[in-house]
N, C-alpha and C positions, 0 to 999 in steps of 0.2 A: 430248155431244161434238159431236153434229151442227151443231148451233150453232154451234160455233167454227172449223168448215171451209167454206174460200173458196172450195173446188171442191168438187163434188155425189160426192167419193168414196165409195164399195162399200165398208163398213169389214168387211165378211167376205171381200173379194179385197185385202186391201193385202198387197203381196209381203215374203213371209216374210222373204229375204235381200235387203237391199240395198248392192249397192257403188258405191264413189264416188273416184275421180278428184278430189282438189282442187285444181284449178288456178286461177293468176291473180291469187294474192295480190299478185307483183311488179308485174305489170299494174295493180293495182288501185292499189299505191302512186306509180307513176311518172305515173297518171292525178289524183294528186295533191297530186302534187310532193313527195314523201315518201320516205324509203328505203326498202329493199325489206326492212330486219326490222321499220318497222309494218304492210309489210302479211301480213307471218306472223303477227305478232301478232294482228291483225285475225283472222285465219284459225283460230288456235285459240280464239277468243269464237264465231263459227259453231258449229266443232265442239261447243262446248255447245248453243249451240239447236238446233242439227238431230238429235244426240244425244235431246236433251227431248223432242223433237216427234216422233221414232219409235217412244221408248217409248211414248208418249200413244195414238198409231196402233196401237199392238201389232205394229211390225218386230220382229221375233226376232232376225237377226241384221243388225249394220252392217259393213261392211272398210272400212276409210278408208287409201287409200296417200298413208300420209304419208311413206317417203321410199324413195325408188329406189336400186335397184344402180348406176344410171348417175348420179343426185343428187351423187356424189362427185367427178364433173368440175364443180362447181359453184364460185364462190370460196371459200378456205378460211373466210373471214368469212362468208359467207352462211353455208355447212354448221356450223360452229362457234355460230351464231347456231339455226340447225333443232335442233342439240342440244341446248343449251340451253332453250330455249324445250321439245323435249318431257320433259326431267326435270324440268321445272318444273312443265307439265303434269300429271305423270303423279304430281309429288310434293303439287301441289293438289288436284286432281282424283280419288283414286283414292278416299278417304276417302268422298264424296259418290257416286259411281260404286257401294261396297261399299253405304252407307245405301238407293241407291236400287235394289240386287238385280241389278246388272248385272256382267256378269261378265265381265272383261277376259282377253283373247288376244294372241297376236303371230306372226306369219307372217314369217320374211325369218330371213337369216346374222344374228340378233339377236347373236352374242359378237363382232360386227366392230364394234359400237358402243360409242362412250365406255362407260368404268365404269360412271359417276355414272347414264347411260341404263341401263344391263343391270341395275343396282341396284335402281332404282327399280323397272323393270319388273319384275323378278321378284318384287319383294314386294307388285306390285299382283294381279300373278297367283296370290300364292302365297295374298291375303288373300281374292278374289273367286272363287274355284277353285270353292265348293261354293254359286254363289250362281245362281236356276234364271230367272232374267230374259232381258232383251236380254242379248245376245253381245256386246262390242264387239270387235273384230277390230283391228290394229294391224298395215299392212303395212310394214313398216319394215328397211331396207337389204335390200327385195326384188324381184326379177325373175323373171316367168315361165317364161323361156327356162332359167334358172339353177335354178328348183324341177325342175321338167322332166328335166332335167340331173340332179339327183343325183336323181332319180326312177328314172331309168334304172340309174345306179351302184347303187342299193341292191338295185332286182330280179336284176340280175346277180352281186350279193353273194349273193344267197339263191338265185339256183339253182346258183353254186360250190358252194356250202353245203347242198344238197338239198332246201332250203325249199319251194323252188317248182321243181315241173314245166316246163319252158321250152315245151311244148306246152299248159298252159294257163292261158299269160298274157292276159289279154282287159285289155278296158279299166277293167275295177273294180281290175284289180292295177293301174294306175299309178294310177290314183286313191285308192288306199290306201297309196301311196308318194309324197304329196305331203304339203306342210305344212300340207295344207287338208282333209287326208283325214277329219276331225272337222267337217268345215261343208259345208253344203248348198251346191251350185252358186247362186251370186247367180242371182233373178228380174230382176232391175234392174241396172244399171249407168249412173251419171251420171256426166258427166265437164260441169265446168261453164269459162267462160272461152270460148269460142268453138273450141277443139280437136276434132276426131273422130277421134282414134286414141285406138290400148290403151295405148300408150307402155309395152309390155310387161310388163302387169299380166292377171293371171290367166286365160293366153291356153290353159289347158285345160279353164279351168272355165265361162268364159263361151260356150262352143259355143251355146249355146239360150237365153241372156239376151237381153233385150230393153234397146235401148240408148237413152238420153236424153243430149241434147247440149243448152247454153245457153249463150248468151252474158254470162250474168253470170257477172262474176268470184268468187268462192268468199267473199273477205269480205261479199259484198252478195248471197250464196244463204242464204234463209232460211225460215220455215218455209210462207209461202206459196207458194214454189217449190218445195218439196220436194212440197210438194200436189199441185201442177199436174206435178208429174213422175211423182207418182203415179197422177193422172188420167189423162195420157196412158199410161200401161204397162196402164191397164185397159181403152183402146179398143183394144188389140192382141188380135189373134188367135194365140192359142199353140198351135202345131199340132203342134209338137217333130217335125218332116217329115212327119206323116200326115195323113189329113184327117178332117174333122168332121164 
């Protein structure tokens, strides 16, 4: 595999969990005079190669936030067109996902999505449940703020309830009151398109992630940029606030 890598990556330090920001698809198609659903389209043909190319790396787990709590103030044709396009997705795609050991998830209010999406989804999940590969993580009609949020409703449900002690709440108990409480804190986090914000994706979990920003747009990040993003997360120093 040495051979096929553009940058001189560490293949015993590639970050266990990577997340990812897709942004810029619209960008990408208005840079070519195009509507803004090729360039979504565009954007789930990436997802297969960067998909490819983690497993090939040995990423364990990917979060791809493909679509936001806030993604709803978007045009009803754009959002109608996202839908679309991930039942399509997921009804191509999950057969080949199961053959190659990967094992798909979803993070977000997943029953505020069309049918046809919750559909799909669930029998992707339901087929890939016992499969010991990559993770793929699917963050979909989700927001930070909002996990968070019923984070807190659920520990307060359990100490009505005598579940939990309200004196020893620490931070493992909301961490195990999140939708994420099964995945590893991301080592990584890219967000690609020229952005550097969280745009309020997984703002409990990324405390100690290392962050990678680019100016390419998400249809044009591929797997030699996922390299070099992985390159640069291995000249960082992770001191997780101590020192070395």
């Amino acid at each position: 595999m040495k051979n096929d890598l553009f940058y001189n990556i560490d293949l015993n330090r590639v970050p266990s969990h990577i997340a990812i920001i897709m942004d810029g698809n619209g960008r990408w198609a208005k840079n070519k005079f195009l509507p803004r659903a090729a360039g979504h389209k565009a954007g789930v043909e990436t997802i297969r190669k960067v998909l490819k190319e983690c497993k090939r790396l040995n990423v364990k787990y990917v979060t791809l936030y493909a679509f936001s709590t806030e993604n709803w103030k978007r045009p009803k044709a754009e959002v109608d067109t996202l839908m679309n396009l991930l039942s399509t997705y997921l009804k191509n795609e999950v057969k080949t996902l199961h053959e190659e050991n990967v094992k798909l998830n979803a993070i977000g209010n997943i029953d505020e999505l069309p049918s046809k999406c919750v559909e799909e989804l669930k029998k992707g999940i339901e087929l890939t449940k016992n499969n010991t590969g990559c993770n793929l993580n699917l963050a979909l009609n989700y927001g930070g703020r909002m996990d968070i949020k019923n984070a807190v409703i659920d520990i307060i449900k359990d100490v009505k309830d005598g579940k939990i002690n309200i004196d020893e709440i620490n931070e493992n108990t909301i961490s195990n009151h999140l939708s994420t409480k099964s995945i590893p804190d991301p080592d990584l986090v890219i967000r690609t398109s020229g952005e550097e914000r969280l745009s309020n994706f997984l703002l409990w979990e990324v405390a100690y992630s290392e962050f990678y920003f680019t100016n390419i747009h998400w249809p044009d990040f591929d797997e030699k940029e996922l390299q070099k993003a992985i390159y640069t997360y291995q000249s960082r120093d992770r001191r997780f606030g101590g020192i070395k």
